[in-house]
C-alpha positions in Angstrom: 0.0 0.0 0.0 3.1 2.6 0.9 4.6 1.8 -2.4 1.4 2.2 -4.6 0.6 6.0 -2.5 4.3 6.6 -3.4 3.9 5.8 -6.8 0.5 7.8 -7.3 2.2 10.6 -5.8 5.0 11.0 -7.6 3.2 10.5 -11.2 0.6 13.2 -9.7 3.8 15.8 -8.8 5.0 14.7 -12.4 1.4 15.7 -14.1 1.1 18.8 -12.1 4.6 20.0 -12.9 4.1 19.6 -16.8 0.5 20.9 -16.5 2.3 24.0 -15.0 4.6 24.3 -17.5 2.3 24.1 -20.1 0.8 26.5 -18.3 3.5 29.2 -18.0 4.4 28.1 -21.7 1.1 29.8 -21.9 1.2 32.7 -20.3 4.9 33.3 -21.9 3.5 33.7 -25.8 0.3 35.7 -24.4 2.7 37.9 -23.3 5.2 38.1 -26.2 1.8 37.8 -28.6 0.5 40.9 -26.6 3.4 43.1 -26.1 4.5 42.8 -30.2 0.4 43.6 -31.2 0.9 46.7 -28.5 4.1 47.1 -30.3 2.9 47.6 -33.9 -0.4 49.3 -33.0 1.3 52.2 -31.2 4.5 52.5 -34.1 1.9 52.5 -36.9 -0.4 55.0 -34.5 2.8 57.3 -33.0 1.9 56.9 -30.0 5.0 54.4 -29.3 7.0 55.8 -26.5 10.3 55.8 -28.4 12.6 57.3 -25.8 11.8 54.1 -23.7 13.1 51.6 -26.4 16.4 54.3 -27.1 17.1 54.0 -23.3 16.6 50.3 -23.1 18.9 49.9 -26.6 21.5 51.7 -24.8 21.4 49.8 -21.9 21.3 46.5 -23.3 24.3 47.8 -25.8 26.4 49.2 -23.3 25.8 45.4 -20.9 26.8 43.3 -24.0 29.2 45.2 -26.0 32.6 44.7 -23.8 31.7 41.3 -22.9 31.1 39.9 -26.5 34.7 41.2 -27.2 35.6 39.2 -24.3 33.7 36.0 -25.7 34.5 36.4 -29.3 38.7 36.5 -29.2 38.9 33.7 -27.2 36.1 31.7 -29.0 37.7 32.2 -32.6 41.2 31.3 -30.8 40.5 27.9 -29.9 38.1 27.2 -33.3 41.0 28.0 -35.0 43.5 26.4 -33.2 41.2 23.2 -32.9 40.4 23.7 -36.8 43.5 24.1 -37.9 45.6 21.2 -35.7 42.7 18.7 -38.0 43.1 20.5 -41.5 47.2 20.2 -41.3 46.7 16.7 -40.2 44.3 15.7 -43.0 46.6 18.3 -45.5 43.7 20.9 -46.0 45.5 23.8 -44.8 43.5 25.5 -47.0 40.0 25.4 -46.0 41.3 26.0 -42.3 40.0 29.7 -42.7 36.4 28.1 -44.4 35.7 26.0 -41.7 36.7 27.7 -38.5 35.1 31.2 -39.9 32.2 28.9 -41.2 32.1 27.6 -37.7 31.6 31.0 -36.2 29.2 32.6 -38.7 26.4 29.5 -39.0 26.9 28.4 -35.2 28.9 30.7 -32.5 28.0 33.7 -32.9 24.7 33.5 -32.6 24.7 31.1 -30.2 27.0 33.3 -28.0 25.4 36.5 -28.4 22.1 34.5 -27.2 24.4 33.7 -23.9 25.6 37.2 -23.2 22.0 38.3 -23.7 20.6 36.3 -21.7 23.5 36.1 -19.4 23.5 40.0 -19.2 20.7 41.5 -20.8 18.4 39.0 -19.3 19.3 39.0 -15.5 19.0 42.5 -15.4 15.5 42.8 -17.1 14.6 40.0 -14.4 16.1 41.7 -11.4 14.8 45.3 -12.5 10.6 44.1 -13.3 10.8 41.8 -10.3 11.9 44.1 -7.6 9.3 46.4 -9.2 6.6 43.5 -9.2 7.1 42.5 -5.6 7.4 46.7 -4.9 4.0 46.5 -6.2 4.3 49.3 -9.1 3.5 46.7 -11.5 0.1 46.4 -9.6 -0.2 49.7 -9.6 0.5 50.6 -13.1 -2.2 47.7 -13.6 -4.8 49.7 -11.2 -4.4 52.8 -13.2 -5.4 51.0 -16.6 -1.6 50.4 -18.2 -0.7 47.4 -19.3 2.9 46.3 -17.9 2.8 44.7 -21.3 2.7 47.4 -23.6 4.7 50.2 -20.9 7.5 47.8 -20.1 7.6 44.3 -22.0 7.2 46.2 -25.7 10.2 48.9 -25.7 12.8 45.8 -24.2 11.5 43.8 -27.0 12.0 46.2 -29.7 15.4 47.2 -28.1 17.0 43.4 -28.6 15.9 43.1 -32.5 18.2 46.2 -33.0 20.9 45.2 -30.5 20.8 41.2 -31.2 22.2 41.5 -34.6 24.8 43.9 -33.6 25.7 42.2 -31.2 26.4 39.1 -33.5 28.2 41.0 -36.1 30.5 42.4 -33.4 31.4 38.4 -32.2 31.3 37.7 -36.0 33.6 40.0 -37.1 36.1 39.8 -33.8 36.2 35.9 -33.8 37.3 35.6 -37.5 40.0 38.1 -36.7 41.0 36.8 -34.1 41.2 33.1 -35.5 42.8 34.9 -38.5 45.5 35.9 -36.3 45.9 32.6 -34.9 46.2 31.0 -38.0 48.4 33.8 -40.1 50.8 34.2 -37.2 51.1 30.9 -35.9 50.2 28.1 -37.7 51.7 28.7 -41.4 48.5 29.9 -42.5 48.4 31.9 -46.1 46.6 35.3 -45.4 45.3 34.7 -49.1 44.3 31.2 -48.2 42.6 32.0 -45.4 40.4 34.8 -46.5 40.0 32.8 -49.7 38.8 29.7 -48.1 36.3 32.2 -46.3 34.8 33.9 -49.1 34.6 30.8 -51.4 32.1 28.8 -48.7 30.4 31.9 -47.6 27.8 34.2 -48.4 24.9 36.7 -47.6 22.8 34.1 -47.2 24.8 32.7 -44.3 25.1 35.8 -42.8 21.2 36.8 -42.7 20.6 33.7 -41.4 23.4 34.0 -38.4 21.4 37.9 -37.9 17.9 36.0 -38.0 18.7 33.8 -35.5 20.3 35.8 -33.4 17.1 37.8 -33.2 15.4 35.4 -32.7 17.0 34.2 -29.7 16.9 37.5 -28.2 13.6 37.9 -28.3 12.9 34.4 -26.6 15.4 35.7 -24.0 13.8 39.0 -23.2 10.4 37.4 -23.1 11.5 34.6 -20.7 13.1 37.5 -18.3 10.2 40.0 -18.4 7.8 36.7 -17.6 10.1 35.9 -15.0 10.3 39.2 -13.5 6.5 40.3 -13.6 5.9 36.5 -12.1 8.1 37.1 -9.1 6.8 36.7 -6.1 7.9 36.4 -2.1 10.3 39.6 -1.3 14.4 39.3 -2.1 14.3 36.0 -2.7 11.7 35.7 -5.4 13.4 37.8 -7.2 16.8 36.1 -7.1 15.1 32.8 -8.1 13.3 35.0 -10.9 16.6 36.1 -12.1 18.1 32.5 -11.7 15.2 31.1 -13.7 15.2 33.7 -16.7 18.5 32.9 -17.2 18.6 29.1 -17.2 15.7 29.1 -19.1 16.3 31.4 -21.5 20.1 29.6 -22.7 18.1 26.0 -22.8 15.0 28.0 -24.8 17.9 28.9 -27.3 20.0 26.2 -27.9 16.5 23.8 -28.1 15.6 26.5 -30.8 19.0 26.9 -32.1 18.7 22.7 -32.8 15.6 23.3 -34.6 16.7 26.2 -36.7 19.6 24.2 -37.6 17.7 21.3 -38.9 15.3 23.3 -41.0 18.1 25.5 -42.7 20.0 22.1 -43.2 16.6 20.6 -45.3 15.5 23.8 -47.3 18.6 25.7 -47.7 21.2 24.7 -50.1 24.4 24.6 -48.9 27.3 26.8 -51.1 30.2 24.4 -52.2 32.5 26.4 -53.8 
């Protein structure tokens, strides 16, 4: 009899937690579905409050920038340290600068400017709305008719579609430098050969897609932290796990979507082979 309660409990904890997700699932594209038709009613209207979404772009610009310089050199040293070690042993030195740059363009920086946004951007947007939520000014803003959803969910959404691709040419741009370094200055590599390599496998095509995505991902992150933050609940230490949660959630979120993304270029779009 202990065993079978045991049993019926845990399978009912196990329903009730993926009911609750589904649930929070939910309530995560109401909000996003909410704040974006907010969004375009009030730019197509004027009545969008564009100083909010300059301030926010700022901010998130100013968290991210330094740190994706951080990320980006050391990122596109060891690609192309890794990359080229296994091109001189097969004897393609020559495609060295395709496939680490390659590597970096279709997968890293996007990838890694969803990390420092969510890492960055995203704990901050948590901490900021949920110290405000358990304050009670989102409450309040709620009492006197304005929707948290259109006053504070929109302009951070906005913001990330123009600093997400900026952000992702910046890790672009210093990763295949600095795996151009690497490779020029200390493995043999031809400067020619390198660039060449680049140019011959890559194209605009791979470059909107890298932007795309890393939109994308930025607007899953934002959305997870803002849910997170106007969910918080129980003083200092809601808000610490609201932070905690926007962040894990919102790097799994984006690697699960980056996985799907991946597969459905890999189907429909043709790959350049020279």
């Amino acid at each position: 009899m202990g065993v079978s309660q045991r049993g019926s409990s845990t399978l009912e904890r196990f329903v009730d937690a993926v009911l609750s997700a589904i649930a929070t699932l939910g309530r995560l594209i109401e909000l996003t579905a909410g704040s974006f038709a907010h969004l375009l009613r009030d730019i197509v209207t004027g009545r969008h409050k564009w100083r909010d979404t300059l301030t926010q772009t700022s901010f998130f610009a100013g968290v991210a920038g330094i740190p994706a310089v951080l990320v980006a050199i050391p990122f596109g040293v060891i690609l192309s340290v890794q990359v080229g070690s296994l091109t001189q042993q097969l004897g393609a030195s020559s495609l060295a600068g395709a496939a680490g740059a390659l590597g970096i363009l279709q997968q890293g920086a996007p990838i890694a400017s969803a990390l420092l946004i969510g890492g960055a951007v995203g704990s901050a947007i948590a901490a900021d709305l949920g110290a405000r939520t358990v304050r009670d000014e989102i409450d309040a803003m709620r009492t006197m008719g304005i929707d948290p959803a259109r006053r504070v969910v929109a302009p951070r959404l906005l913001a990330v579609v123009f600093v997400a691709p900026l952000v992702c040419m910046e890790i672009i741009f210093v990763g295949v430098t600095a795996g151009y370094f690497i490779n020029v200055s200390f493995q043999g590599g031809a400067p020619g050969s390198y660039l060449g390599g680049f140019g011959q496998f890559a194209g605009v095509g791979d470059l909107v897609i890298a932007i795309a995505k890393s939109i994308l991902f930025g607007i899953v992150v934002v959305a997870i932290a803002c849910q997170r933050g106007l969910e918080a609940r129980g003083g200092p230490r809601g808000v610490a796990d609201a932070v905690n949660a926007a962040v894990v959630l919102g790097v799994v979120a984006s690697f699960l979507l980056n996985l799907a993304v991946t597969q459905l270029v890999t189907m429909f779009v043709t790959t350049k082979a020279g």
